[in-house]
C-alpha positions as CSV (number, residue, x, y, z in Angstrom):
1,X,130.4,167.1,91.5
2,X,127.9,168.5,93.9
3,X,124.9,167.9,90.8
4,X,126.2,163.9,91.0
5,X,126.4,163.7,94.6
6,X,122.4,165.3,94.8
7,X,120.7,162.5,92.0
8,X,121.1,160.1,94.6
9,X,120.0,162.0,97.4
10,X,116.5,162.6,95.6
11,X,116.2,159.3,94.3
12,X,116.2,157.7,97.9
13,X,113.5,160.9,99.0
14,X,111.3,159.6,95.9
15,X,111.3,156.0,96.7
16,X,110.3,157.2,100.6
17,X,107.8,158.6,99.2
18,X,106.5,155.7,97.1
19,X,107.3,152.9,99.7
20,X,105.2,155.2,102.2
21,X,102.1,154.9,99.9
22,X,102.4,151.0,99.0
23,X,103.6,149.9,102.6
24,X,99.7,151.7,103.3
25,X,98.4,149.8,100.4
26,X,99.7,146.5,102.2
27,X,98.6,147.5,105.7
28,X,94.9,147.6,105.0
29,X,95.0,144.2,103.7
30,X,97.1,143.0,106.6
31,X,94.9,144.5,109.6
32,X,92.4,142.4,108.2
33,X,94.6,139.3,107.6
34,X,94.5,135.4,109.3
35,X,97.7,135.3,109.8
36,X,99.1,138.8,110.7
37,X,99.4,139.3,115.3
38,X,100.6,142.4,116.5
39,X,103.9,142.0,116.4
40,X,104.3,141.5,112.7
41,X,102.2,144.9,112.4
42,X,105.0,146.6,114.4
43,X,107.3,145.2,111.9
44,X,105.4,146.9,109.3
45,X,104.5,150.1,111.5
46,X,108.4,150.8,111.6
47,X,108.9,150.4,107.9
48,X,106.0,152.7,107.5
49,X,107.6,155.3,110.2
50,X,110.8,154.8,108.5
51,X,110.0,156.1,105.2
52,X,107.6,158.7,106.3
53,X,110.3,160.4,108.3
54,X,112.8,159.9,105.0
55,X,109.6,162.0,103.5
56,X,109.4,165.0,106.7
57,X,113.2,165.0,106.4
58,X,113.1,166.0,103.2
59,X,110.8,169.4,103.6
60,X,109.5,170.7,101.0
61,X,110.8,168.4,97.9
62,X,109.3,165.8,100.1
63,X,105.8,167.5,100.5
64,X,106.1,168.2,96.5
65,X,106.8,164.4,96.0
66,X,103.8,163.3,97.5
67,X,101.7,165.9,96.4
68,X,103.0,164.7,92.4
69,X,101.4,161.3,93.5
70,X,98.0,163.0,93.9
71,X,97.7,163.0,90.1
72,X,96.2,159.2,90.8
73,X,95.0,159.3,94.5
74,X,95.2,156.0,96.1
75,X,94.7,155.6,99.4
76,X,98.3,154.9,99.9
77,X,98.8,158.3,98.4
78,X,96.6,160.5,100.5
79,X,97.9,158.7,103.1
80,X,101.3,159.8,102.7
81,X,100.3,163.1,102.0
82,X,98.3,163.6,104.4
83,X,100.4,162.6,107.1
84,X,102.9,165.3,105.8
85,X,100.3,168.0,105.7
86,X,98.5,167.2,109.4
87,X,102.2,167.6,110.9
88,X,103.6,170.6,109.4
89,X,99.4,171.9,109.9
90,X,99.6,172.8,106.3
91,X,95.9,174.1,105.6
92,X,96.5,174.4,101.8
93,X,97.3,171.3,101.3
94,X,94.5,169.6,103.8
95,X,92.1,171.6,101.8
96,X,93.2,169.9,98.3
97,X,93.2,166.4,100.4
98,X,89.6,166.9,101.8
99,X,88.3,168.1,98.2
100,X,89.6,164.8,96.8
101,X,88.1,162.7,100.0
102,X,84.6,164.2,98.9
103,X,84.4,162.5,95.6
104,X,86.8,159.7,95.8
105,X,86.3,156.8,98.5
106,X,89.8,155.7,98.3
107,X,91.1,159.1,99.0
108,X,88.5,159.3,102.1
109,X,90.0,156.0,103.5
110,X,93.4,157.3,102.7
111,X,92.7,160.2,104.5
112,X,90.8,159.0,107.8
113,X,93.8,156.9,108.2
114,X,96.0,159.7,108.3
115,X,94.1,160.9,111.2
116,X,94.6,157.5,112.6
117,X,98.5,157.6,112.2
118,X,99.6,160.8,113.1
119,X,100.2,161.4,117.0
120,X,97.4,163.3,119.6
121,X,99.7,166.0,119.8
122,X,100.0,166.4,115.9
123,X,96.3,167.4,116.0
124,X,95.9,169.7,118.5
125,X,94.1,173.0,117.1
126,X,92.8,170.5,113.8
127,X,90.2,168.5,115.3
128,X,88.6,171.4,116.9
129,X,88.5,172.8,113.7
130,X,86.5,170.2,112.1
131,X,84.4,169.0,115.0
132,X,83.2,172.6,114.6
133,X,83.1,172.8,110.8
134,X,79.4,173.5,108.4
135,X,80.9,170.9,106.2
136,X,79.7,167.1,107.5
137,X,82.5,165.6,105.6
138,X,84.8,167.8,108.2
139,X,83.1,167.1,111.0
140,X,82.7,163.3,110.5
141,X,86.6,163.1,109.8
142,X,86.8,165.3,113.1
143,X,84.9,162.3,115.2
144,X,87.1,159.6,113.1
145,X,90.0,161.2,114.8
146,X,88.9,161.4,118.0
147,X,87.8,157.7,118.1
148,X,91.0,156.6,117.2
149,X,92.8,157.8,119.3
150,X,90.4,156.9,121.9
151,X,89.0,160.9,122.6
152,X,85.7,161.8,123.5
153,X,83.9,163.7,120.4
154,X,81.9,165.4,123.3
155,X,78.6,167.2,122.0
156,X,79.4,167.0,118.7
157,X,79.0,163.2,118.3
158,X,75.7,163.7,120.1
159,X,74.4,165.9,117.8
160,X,75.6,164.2,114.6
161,X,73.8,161.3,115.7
162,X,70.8,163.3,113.9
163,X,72.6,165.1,111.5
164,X,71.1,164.8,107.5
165,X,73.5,164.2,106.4
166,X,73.4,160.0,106.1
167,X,77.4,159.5,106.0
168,X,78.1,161.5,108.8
169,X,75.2,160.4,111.1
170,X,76.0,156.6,110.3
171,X,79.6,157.5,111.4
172,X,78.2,159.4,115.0
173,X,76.5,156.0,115.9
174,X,79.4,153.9,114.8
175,X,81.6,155.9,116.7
176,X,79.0,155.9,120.1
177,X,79.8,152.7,120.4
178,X,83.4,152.4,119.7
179,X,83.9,154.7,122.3
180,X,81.7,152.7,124.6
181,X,79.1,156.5,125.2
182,X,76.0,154.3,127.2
183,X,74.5,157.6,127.7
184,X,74.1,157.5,123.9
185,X,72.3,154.1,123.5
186,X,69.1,155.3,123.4
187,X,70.2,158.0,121.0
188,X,71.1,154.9,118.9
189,X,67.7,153.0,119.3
190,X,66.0,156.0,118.3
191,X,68.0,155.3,114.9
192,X,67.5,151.6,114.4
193,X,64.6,152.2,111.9
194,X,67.2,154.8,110.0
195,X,66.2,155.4,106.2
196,X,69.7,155.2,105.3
197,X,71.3,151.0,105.6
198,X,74.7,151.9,106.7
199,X,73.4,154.3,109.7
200,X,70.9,151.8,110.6
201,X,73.7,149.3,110.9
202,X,75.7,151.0,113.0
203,X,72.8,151.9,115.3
204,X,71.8,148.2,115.4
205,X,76.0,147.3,116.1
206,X,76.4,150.2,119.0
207,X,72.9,149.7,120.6
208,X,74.1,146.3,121.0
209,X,77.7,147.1,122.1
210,X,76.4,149.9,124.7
211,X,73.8,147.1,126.0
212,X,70.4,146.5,124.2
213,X,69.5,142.6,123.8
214,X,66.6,142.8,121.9
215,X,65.6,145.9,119.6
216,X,69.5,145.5,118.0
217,X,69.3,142.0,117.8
218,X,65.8,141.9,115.7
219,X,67.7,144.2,113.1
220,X,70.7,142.8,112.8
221,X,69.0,139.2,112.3
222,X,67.5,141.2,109.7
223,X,70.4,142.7,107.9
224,X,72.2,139.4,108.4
225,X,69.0,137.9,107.2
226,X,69.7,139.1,103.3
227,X,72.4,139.7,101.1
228,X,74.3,143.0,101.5
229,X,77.6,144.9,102.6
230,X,76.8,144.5,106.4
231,X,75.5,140.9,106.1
232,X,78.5,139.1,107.2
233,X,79.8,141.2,109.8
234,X,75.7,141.5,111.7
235,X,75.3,137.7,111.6
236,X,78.8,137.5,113.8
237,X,78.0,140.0,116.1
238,X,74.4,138.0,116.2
239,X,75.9,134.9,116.7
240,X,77.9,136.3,119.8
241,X,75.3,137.7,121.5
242,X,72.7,135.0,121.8
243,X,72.3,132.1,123.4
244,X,73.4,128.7,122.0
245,X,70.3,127.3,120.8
246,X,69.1,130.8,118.7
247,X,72.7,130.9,117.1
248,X,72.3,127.3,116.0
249,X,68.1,127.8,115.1
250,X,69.9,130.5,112.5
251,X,72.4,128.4,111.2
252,X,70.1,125.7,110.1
253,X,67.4,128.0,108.4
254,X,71.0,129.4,106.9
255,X,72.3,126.0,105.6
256,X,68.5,125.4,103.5
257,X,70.7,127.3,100.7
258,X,73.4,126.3,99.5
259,X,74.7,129.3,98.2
260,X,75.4,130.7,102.1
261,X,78.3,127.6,102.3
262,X,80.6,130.0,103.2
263,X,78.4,131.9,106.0
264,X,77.7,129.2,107.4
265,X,81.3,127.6,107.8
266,X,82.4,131.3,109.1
267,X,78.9,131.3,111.7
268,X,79.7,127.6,112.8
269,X,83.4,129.5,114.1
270,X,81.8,132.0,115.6
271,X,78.9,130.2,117.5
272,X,81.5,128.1,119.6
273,X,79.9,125.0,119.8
274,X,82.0,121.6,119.6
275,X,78.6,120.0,117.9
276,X,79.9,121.5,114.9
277,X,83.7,120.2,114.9
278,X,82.8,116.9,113.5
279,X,81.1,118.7,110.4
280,X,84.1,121.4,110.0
281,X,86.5,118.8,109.6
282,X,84.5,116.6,107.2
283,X,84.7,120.4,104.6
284,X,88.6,119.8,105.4
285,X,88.6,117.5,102.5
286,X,86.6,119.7,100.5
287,X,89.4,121.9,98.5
288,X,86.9,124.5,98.1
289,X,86.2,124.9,101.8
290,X,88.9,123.5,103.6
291,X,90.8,126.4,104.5
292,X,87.7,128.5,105.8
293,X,86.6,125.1,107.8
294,X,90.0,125.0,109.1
295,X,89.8,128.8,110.2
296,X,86.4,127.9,112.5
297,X,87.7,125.3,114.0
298,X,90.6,127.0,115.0
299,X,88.1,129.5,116.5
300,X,86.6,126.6,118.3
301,X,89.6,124.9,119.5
302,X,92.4,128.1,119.6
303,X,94.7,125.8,117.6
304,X,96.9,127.3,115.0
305,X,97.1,124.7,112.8
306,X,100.2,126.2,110.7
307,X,102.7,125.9,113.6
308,X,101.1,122.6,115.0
309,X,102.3,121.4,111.7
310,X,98.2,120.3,111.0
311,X,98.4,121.4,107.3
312,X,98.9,120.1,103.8
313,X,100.2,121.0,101.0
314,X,97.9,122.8,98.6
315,X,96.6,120.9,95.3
316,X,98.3,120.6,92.6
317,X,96.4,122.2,90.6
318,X,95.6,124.9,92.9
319,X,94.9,128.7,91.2
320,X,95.5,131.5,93.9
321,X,93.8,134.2,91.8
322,X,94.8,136.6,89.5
323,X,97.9,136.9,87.8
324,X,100.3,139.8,86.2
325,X,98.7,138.7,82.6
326,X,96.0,141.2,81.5
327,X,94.9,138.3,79.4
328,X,93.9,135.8,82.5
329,X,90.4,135.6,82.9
330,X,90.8,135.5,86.7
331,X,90.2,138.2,87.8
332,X,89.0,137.2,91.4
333,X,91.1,137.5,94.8
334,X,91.3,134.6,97.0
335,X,89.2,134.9,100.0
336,X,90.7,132.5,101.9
337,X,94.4,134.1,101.0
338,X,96.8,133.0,103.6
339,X,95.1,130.4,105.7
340,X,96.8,127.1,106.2
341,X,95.7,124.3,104.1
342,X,94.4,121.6,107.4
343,X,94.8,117.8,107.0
344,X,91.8,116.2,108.2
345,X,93.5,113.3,108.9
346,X,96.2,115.0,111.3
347,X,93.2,117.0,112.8
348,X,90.8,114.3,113.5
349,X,93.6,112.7,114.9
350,X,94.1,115.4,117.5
351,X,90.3,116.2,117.9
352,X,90.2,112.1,119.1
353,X,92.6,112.6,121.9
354,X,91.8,116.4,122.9
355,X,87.7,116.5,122.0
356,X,86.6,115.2,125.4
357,X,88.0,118.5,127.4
358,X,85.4,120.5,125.4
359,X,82.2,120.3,126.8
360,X,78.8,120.1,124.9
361,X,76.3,122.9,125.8
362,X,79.4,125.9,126.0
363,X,80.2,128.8,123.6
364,X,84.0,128.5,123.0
365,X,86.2,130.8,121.5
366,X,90.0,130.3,120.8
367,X,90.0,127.2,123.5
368,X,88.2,128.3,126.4
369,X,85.3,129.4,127.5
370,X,84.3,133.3,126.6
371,X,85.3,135.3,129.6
372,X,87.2,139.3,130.1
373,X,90.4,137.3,130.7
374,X,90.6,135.3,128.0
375,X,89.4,137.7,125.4
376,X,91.8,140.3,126.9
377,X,95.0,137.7,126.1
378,X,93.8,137.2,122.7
379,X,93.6,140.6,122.4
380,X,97.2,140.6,122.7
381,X,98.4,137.5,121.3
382,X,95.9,136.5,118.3
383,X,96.0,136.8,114.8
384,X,94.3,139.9,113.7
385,X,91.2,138.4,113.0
386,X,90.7,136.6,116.3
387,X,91.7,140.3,117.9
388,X,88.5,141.8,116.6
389,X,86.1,139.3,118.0
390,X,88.3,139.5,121.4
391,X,87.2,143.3,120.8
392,X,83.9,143.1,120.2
393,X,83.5,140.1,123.0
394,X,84.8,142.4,125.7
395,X,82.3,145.2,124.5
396,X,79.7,142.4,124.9
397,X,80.8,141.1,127.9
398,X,81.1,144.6,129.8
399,X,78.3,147.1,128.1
400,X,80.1,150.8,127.8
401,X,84.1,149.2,127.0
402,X,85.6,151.0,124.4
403,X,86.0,148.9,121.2
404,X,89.5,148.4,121.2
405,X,91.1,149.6,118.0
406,X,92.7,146.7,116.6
407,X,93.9,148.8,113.3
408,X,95.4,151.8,115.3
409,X,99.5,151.9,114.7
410,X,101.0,148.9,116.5
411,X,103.1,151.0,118.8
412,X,100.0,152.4,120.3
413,X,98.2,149.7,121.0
414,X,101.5,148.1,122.5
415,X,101.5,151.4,124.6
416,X,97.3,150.8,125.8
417,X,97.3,147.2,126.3
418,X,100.3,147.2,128.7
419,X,98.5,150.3,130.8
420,X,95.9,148.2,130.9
421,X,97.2,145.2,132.1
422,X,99.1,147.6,134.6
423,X,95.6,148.9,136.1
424,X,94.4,145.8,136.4
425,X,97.3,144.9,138.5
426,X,96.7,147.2,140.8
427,X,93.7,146.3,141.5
428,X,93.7,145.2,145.0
């Protein structure tokens, strides 16, 4: 009887554990997502919580669960496991987690996400460990931690910025300006010519974050210049920080090749200008483009076409990507997944009646003019996507504002943007 009544028991503690690790699976795609706002991440976040207490509860058959799941480390895995080992400070196990995090990027991601999850109190005694580790891979994971859960690194960050190692110094002047250090920016400048791409990136993203207007802009008008990991994200910080008429001198030497359609639909959005809304819709009809020409004009405008009911059906013949069948020769992912199909009928419709309150010569973003305000309400209120630029406009718009961490556990940025909007209020 008592053997009967255990079976069960463990079976719900296994599926904890393997819910825990896919629920993180679908969370990195969904912090990213076009059609995911905060509150649907607290949804998630309490699932998450959910199983990973199922997982604590459980003690040590729990821990051996997801330490079984190790034998093919996803980032869901180490996720899981890691969370387990940070809270009961289990140094064994953190040891076996790093070892895999040094070889395997999916276990890295897995395991800096961890870091992410887990409360400040959770790491107490940790963090100083690995700030003041000989291993970079320690100490870079060490300054993850502290940036998300918006600590200062202190020295350490300041001396990583010149580290040898490449990873961990790209990751010291990534977090300098996340955590908004303008003492720092000139520690960053001094990197812009970096031998290694992804540090010189990041020096380029937090020079210009922290305050610089020209140096950063020359490289990332570079990098955004040629094809490459960081091209797509330095074009849209580029395109945010200039003036009107350089954003729209890039676009045209962009739009000379055809093959950057996309970057250019995605730039138009981002540049703000309403001299582009008559083209974005025109794409609308395109089946290839439409969706992503319907996402920058939503940029434009702040309309969400899905619950103005300005969408269509998708085509017919409309292939979403790949399938279950090993046989299917598609093997690529939609990158417009989950954006509403617009009807450029329906929108050109509205644009007619609502174009002439958008004024020619202003940078727009979500409906109004860019200002603190504004990008502070998207902040709380847009789709995830629309949160980052929000974030990285208020960096722009105030030199030395923390990047807001738009991937942090949803209950935690609940708890920072209402103290927020509480200091502000009292504000006299």
């Amino acid at each position: 009887m008592l053997a009967s009544s255990r079976q069960p028991i463990l079976t719900v503690i296994q599926q904890h554990a393997e819910e825990s690790a896919i629920l993180r699976h679908t969370r990195s795609v969904l912090v990213r997502a076009p059609h995911v706002k905060l509150l649907h991440l607290v949804r998630l976040d309490e699932r998450i919580a959910a199983h990973l207490d199922g997982v604590a509860v459980a003690g040590e058959y729990g821990s051996s669960l997801c330490d079984a799941a190790l034998e093919t480390p996803g980032a869901g895995e180490v996720f899981a496991a890691a969370v387990g080992a940070i809270e009961s400070k289990s140094e064994a196990r953190l040891d076996r987690l790093f070892a895999l995090a040094e070889t395997l990027s999916d276990a890295r991601r897995g395991l800096l996400s961890a870091f992410g999850w887990v409360s400040a109190a959770d790491l107490q005694g940790i963090v100083a460990e690995l700030l003041a580790s000989a291993v970079p891979m320690r100490r870079e994971v060490g300054i993850a931690a502290c940036i998300m859960h918006r600590l200062d690194p202190g020295a350490t960050l300041t001396r990583a910025i010149e580290d040898p190692d490449p990873s961990l110094r790209a990751r010291a002047l990534r977090a300098a300006g996340q955590a908004g250090r303008r003492d720092l920016i000139y520690a960053c400048l001094g990197r812009l010519l970096d031998e290694d791409p992804c540090a010189r990136f990041w020096a380029a993203v937090s020079s210009l974050l922290l305050g610089n207007r020209d140096r950063s802009l020359d490289v990332l008008a570079d990098l955004a210049d040629k094809p490459g990991p960081c091209r797509a994200h330095a074009l849209e910080l580029w395109l945010k920080a200039v003036d009107l008429p350089s954003g729209h001198g890039r676009l045209q030497s962009l739009a000379n090749d055809p093959a950057n359609l996309r970057l250019l639909i995605r730039g138009a959005g981002l540049a703000g200008q309403v001299h582009y809304i008559p083209w974005l819709i025109k794409l609308m009809a395109d089946d290839a483009t439409a969706r992503l020409a319907g996402e920058s004009f939503s940029t434009i405008t702040g309309l969400d076409l899905a619950w103005l009911d300005l969408e269509r059906n998708p085509p017919e013949d409309f292939d979403p990507g790949p399938t279950d069948d090993p046989e299917d020769p598609n093997v690529d992912l939609d990158p417009d997944d989950s954006l509403p199909w617009p009807d450029p009928a329906k929108i050109q419709a509205w644009w007619d009646a609502n174009g002439p309150r958008f004024q020619q010569g202003t940078r727009y973003f979500m409906g109004e003019p860019v200002s603190l305000e504004h990008c502070r309400r998207v902040l709380r209120e847009g789709y995830q996507r629309q949160r980052r630029a929000a974030a990285e406009y208020l960096c722009l718009l105030a030199p030395g504002t923390p990047l807001f961490p738009i991937a942090a556990p949803a209950w935690r940025q609940s708890r920072w943007l209402a103290a927020s909007k509480n200091s502000r209020a009292q504000i006299p």
